[in-house]
C-alpha positions as CSV (number, residue, x, y, z in Angstrom):
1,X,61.1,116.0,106.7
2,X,63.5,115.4,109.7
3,X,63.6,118.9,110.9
4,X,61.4,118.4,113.8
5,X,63.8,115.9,115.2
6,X,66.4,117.8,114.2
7,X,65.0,120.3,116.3
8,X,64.4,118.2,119.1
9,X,68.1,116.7,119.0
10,X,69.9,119.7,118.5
11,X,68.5,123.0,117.2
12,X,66.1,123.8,120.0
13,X,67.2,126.2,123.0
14,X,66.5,122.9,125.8
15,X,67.3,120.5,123.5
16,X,68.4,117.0,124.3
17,X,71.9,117.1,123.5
18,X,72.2,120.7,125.4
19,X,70.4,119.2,128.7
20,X,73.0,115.8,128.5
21,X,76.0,118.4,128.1
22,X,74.1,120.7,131.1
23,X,74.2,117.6,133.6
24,X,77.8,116.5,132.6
25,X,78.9,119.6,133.9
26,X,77.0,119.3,137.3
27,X,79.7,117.7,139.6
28,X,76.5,115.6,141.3
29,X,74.8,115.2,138.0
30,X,73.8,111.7,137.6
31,X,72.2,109.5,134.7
32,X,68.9,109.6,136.6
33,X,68.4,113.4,137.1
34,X,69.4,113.3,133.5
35,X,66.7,111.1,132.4
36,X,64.5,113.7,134.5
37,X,64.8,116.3,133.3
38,X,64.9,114.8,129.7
39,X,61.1,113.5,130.7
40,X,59.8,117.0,131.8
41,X,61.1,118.7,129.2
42,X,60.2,116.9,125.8
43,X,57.7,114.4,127.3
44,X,55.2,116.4,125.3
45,X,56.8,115.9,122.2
46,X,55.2,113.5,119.6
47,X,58.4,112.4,118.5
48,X,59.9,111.5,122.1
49,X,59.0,108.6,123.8
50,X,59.0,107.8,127.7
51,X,59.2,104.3,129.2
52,X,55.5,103.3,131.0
53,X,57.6,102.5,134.0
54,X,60.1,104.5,135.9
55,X,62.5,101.1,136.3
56,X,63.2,101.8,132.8
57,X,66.1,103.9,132.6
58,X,65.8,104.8,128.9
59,X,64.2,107.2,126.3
60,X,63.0,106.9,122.8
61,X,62.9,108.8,119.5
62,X,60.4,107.9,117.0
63,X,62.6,108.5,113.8
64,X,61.1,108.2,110.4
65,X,62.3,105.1,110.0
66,X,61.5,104.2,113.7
67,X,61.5,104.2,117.3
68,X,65.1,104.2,118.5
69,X,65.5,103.0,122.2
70,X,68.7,104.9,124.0
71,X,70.2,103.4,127.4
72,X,70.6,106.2,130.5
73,X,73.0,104.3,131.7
74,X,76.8,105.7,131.7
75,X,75.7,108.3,129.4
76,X,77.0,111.1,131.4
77,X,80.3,109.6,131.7
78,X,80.5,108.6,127.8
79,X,80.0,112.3,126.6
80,X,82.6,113.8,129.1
81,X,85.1,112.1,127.2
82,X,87.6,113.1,130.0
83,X,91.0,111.5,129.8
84,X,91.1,109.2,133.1
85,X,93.7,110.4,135.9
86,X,95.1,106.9,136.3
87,X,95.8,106.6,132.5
88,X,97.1,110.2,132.3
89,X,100.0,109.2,135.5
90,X,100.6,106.2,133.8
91,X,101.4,107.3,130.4
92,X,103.7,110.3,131.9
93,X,105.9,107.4,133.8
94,X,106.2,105.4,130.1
95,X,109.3,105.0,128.7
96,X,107.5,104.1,125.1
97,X,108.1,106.8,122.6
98,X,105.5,105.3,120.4
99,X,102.4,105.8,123.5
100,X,104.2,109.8,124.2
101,X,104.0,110.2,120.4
102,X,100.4,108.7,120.2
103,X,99.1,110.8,123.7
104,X,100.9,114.1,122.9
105,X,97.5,116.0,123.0
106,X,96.7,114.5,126.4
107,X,100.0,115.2,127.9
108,X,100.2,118.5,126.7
109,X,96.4,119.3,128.7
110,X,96.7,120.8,132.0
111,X,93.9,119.4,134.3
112,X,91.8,123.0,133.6
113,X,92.1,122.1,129.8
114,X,90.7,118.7,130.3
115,X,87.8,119.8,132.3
116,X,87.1,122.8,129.9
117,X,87.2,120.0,126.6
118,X,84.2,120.3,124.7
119,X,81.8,117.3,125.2
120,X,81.1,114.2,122.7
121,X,77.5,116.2,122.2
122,X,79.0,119.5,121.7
123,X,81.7,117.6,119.3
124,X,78.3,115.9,117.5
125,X,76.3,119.0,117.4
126,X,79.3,121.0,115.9
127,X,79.3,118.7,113.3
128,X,75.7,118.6,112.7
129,X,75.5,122.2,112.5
130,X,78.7,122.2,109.7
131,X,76.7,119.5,108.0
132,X,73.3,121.5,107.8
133,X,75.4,124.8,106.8
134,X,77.2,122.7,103.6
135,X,74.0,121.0,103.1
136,X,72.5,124.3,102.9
137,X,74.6,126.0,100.6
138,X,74.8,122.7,97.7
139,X,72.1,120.9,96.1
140,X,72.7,117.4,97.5
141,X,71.7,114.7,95.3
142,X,71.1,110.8,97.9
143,X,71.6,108.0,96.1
144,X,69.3,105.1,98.4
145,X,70.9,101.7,98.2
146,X,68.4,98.7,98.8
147,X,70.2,95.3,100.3
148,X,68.2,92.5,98.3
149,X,68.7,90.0,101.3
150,X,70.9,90.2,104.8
151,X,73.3,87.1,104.1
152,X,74.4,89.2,100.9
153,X,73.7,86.3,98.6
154,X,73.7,86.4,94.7
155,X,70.0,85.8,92.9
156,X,68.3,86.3,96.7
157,X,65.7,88.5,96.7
158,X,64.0,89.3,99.7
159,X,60.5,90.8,98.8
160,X,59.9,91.7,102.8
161,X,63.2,93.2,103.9
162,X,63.3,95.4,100.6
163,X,59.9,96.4,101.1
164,X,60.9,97.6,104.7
165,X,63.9,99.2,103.6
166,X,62.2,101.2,101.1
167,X,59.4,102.5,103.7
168,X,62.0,103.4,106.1
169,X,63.2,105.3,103.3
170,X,60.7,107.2,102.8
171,X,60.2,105.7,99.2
172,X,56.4,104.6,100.1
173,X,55.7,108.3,101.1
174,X,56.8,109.7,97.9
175,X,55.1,107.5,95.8
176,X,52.0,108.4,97.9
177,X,52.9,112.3,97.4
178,X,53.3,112.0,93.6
179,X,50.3,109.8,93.1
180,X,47.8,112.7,94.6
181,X,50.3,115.6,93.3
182,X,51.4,116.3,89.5
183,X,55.0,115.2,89.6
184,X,55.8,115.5,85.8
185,X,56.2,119.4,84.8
186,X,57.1,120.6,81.5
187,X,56.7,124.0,80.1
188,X,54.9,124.7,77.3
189,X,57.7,125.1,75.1
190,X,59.7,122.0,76.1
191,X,56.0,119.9,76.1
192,X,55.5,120.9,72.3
193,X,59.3,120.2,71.3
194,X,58.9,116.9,72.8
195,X,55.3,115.7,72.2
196,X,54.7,118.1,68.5
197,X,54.8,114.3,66.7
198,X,51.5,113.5,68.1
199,X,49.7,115.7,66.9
200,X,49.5,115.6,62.5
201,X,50.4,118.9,60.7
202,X,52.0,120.9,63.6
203,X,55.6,122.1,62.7
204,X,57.7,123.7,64.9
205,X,58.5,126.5,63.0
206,X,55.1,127.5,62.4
207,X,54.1,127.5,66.2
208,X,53.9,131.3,68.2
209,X,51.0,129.6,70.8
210,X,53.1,127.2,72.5
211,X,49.8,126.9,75.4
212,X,47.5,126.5,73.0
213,X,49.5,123.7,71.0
214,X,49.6,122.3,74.7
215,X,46.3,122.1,75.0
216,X,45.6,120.5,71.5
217,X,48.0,118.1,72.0
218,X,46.7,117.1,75.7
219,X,43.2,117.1,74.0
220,X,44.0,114.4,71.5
221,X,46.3,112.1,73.0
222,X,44.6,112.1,76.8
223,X,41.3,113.5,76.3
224,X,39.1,114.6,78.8
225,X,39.1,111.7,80.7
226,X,43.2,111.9,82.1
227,X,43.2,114.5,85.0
228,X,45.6,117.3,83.3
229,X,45.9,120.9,83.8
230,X,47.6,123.7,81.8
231,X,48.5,126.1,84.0
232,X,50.1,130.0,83.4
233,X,53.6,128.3,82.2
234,X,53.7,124.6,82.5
235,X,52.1,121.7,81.6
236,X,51.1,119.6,85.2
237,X,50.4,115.9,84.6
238,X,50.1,112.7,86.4
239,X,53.0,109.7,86.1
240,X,50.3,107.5,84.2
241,X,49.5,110.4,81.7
242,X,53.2,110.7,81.0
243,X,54.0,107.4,80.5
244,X,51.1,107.1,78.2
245,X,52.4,110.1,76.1
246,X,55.6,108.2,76.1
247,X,54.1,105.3,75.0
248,X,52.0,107.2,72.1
249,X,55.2,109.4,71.2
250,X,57.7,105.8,71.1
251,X,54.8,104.6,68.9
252,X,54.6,107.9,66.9
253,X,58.3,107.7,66.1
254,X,58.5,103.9,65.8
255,X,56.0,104.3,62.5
256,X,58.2,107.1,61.2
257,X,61.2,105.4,61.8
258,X,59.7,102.6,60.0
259,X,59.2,104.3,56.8
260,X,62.4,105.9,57.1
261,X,64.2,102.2,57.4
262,X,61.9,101.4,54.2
263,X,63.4,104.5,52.1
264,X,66.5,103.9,53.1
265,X,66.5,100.5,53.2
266,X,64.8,100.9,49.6
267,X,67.8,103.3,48.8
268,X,70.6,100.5,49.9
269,X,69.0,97.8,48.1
270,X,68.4,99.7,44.4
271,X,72.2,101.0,44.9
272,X,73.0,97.6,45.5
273,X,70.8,95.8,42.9
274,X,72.3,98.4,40.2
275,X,75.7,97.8,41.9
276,X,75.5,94.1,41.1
277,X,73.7,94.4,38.3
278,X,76.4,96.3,36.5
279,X,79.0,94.3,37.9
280,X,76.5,91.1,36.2
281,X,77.3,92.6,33.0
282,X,80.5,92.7,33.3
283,X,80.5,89.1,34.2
284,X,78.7,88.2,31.7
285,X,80.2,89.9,28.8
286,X,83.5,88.7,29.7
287,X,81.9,85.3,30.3
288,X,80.3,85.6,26.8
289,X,83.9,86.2,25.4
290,X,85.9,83.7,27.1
291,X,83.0,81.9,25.3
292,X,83.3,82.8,22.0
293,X,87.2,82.7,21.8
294,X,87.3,79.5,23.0
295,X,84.4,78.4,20.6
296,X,86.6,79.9,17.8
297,X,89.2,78.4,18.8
298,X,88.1,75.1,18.4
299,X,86.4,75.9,15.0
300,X,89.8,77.5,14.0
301,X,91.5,73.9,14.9
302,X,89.1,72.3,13.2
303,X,88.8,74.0,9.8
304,X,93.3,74.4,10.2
305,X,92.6,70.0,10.3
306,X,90.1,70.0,7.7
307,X,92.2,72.2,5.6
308,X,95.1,70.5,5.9
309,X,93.0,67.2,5.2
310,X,91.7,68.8,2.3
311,X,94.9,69.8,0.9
312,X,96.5,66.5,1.4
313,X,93.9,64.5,-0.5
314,X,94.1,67.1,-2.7
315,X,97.9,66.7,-3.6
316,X,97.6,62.9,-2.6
317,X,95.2,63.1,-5.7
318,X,97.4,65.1,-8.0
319,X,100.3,63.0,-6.9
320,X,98.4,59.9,-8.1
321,X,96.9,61.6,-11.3
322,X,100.4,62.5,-12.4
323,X,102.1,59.1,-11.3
324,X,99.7,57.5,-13.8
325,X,100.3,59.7,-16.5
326,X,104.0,59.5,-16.1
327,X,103.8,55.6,-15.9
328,X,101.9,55.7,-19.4
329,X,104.7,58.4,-20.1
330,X,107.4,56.5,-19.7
331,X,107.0,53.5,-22.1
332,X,107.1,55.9,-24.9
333,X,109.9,57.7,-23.6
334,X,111.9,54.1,-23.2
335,X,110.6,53.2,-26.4
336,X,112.1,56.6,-28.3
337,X,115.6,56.3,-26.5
338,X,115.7,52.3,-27.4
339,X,115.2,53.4,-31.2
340,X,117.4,55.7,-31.4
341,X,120.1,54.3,-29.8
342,X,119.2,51.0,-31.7
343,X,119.5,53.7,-34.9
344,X,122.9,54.9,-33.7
345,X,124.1,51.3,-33.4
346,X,123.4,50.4,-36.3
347,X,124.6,53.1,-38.0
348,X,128.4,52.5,-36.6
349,X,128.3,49.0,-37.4
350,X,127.0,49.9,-41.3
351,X,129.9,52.2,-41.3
352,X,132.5,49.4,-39.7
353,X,131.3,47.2,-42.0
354,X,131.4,49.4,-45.0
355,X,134.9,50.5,-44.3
């Protein structure tokens, strides 16, 4: 928490910035009664630091992060922020309309203006105090950036400098506040939502003692060895006994998910199987046909040749039977048509003779 130095700086009645802005406004005020009157006010302040030796014209202010070492010298004249005399003749005898354009807030100052301008501390402590009022009225969320190594080098880690920067941080601190604190909260209805797996036979619908289904579950997964406590509304636990209900809940819901995969997986594989199976049915019956007609086929070429073969030595048999009978045939047939025209002859020449 920075308020204390907050309160040094800025928020306390003799603060530092008011006593720097009190001495620019003395016309003798110098750096050294400065530095003064800086030393008898706040020297008593654990968070202010003064030099061993007078010759050292400085102060410090142990930040969290560190001692921070501020030079006396010219400080006065720095938070004045007066517009020098010299400059301010010099820029009303320019001719350049781009330096009148750039100073027309200066040149339009009287000299009773300029000494009346509010002070670079007044100017930071303004903005502090707008800072603190916004901060104030938000929840601000800081978002701590850790430089692995100075040079800004790729795969360079630095295991020193990143250690540093997260002390100065305040990283270290909080990790030393949760440790010995309960950091992890939940209340008892949100801890039985989220942790009801781990403990068999417990549905949600069923539950009206959200504590005591707490307690049950704490009981069986931690034991009584985990430092726990159930308090009036919430569950308080450590970071190691929520990561190990993490771990017991990820290991909870691996096994179920596991089964699930296996019935569903189960599911996929039977549609599948029957999917394919039908489809090898199919496959096969037309196969089985393609099969069959062309086996036909074939058979039906071959009994169309062994028919026609049939046939033809079948005829070529007939053809041959009947050739031979017609050959003895025809003797006789030759024989009867010789007689009788041998008869006929004869008879014309009996009758030629006769006559």
């Amino acid at each position: 928490d920075n308020q204390e130095i907050l309160d040094l700086l800025a928020v306390k009645p003799l603060n530092i910035i008011s006593l720097i802005d009190e001495e620019s406004r003395f016309p003798k005020g110098t750096d050294l009664s400065m530095l003064k009157k800086l030393h008898q006010q706040h020297s008593k302040s654990p968070y202010y630091i003064k030099p061993q030796s007078d010759a050292k014209h400085e102060f410090g202010i142990r930040h969290f992060a560190g001692v921070v070492s501020y030079q006396a010298e010219d400080v006065l004249e720095k938070n004045r922020d007066t517009f020098s005399a010299d400059l301010f003749d010099l820029l009303q005898k320019s001719r350049s309309k781009f330096l009148l354009e750039l100073f027309k807030g200066e040149r339009a100052m009287t000299s009773e203006t300029r000494r009346k301008s509010p002070t670079l501390g007044l100017q930071f402590k303004r903005s502090l105090d707008a800072l603190m009022k916004t901060l104030s009225q938000c929840q601000p969320f800081f978002v701590r950036c850790i430089k692995p190594n100075e040079t800004k080098e790729a795969l360079v880690f630095d295991r020193e400098l990143c250690t540093r920067q997260l002390r100065y941080s305040g990283m270290m601190e909080t990790i030393r506040i949760r440790r010995a604190g309960y950091p992890i909260r939940h209340t008892f209805k949100e801890f039985v939502e989220r942790y009801r797996l781990l403990l068999s036979g417990l549905k949600l619908t069923e539950v009206t003692d959200y504590k005591g289904a707490s307690r049950r579950i704490c009981a069986r997964v931690l034991g009584d060895t985990h430092d726990w406590q159930i308090g009036l509304t919430k569950v308080f636990l450590k970071d190691a006994d929520d990561q190990l209900l993490e771990d017991e809940r990820d290991r909870v819901l691996t096994v179920k998910v596991i089964v699930i995969q296996k019935w569903v997986k189960g599911y996929i594989y039977r549609k599948r199987y029957r999917s394919l199976r039908k489809a090898t049915i199919v496959l096969q019956k037309n196969y089985r046909r393609h099969l069959l007609t062309r086996r036909f086929r074939i058979m039906r070429r071959g009994f169309t040749r062994l028919q026609a073969t049939w046939r033809a030595r079948k005829l070529t048999r007939r053809y041959r039977f009947m050739r031979k009978r017609i050959i003895r045939f025809q003797p006789f047939c030759r024989g009867y048509i010789a007689r009788k025209r041998f008869h006929r002859r004869l008879s014309s020449i009996i009758k030629i003779q006769a006559g």
